[in-house]
C-alpha positions in Angstrom: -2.5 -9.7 -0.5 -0.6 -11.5 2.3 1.4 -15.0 0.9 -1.5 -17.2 2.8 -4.4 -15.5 1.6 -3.5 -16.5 -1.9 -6.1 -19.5 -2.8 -4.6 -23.0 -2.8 -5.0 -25.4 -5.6 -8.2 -26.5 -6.1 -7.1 -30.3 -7.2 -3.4 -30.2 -5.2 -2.8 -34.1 -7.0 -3.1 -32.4 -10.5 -0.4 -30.1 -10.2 1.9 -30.6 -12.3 -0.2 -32.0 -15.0 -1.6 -28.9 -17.1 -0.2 -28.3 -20.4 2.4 -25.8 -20.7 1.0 -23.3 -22.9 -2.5 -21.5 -21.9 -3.8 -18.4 -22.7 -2.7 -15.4 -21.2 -4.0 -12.9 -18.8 -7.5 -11.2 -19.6 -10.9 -12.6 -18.5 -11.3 -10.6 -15.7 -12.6 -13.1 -13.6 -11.7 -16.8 -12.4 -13.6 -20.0 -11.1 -10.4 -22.2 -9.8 -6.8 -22.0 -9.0 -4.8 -25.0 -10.9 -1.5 -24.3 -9.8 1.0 -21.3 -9.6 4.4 -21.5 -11.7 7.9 -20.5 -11.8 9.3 -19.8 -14.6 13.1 -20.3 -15.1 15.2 -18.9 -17.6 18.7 -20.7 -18.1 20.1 -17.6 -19.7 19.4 -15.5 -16.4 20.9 -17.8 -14.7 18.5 -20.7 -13.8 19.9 -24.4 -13.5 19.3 -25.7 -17.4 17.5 -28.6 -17.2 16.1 -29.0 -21.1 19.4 -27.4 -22.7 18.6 -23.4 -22.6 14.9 -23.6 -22.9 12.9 -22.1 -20.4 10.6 -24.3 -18.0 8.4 -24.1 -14.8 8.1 -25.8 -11.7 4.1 -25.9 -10.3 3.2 -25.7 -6.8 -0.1 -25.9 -5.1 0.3 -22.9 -2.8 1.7 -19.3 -3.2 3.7 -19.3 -0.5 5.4 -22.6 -1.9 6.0 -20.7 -5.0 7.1 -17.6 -3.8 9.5 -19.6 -1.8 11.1 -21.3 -4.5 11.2 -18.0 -6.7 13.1 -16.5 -3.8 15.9 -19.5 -3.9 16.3 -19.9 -7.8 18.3 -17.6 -9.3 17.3 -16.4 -13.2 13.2 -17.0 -11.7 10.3 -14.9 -12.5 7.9 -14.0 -9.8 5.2 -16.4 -9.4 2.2 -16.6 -12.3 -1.0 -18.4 -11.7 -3.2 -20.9 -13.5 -6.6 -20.4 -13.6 -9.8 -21.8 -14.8 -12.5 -19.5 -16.0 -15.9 -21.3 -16.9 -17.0 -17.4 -17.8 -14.9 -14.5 -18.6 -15.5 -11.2 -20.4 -13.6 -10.8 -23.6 -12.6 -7.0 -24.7 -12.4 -7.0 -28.7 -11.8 -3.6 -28.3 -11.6 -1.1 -25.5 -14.6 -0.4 -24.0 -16.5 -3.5 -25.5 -16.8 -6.3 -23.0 -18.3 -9.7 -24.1 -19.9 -12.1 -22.2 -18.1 -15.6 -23.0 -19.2 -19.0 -21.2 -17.0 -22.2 -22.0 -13.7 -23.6 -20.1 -10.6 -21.4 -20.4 -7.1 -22.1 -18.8 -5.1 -19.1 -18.5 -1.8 -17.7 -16.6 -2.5 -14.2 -14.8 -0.5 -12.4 -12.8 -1.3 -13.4 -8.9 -2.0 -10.1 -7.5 -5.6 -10.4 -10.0 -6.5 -12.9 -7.6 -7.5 -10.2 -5.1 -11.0 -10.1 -6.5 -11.8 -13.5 -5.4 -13.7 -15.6 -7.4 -16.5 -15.0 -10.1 -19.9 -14.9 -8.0 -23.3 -15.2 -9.6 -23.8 -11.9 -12.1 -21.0 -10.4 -11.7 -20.1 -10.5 -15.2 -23.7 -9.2 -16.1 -23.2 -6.5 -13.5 -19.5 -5.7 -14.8 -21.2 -5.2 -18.7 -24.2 -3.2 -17.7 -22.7 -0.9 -15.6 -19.9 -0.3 -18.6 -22.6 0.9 -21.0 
């Protein structure tokens, strides 16, 4: 995907705001961008800022992150937060579960390249697995 075909933040004045820890990866599919991060790591060489723990900075665009990455030395490549009001859980592989309820979670940013969940998607996903 190009830098500015990444989706933007759907609620820019929130960045910024989300809790530090969210789940991680899986899902499969997404409702809403929150933000993308940068992660820093002081012992890669990132400015410490909280002694030598490791911290983000949020941004409402890609680009903006991707950007910053590039400048800050000791960064990691930008992650994403999403919102998933469905997702599919995989208890084991093979097994896909529907689940409906609110999940925050960091994903990589090339996973965006699906776009978001549409009506039955995750129906269609589960049936055609069987």
């Amino acid at each position: 995907m190009r830098e500015d075909a990444y989706p933007k933040a759907v609620d820019p004045s929130k960045v910024g705001s989300y809790p530090a820890l969210a789940n991680a990866g899986a899902g499969y599919f997404f409702d809403e961008v929150l933000e993308y991060r940068v992660w820093c790591h002081p012992e890669l060489g990132a400015p410490k800022v909280s002694g030598n723990d490791d911290y983000f900075h949020s941004f409402a665009t890609y680009s903006d992150a991707f950007a910053f990455h590039k400048a800050t030395r000791g960064s990691e490549e930008p992650l994403v937060l999403v919102r998933q009001l469905e997702h599919v859980n995989e208890p084991k592989p093979g097994k896909y579960v529907h689940v409906k309820g609110e999940r925050i979670a960091e994903w990589q940013c090339e996973w965006l390249k699906r776009g978001p969940r549409q009506p039955g998607q995750i129906e269609a996903m589960i049936k055609k697995s069987k």
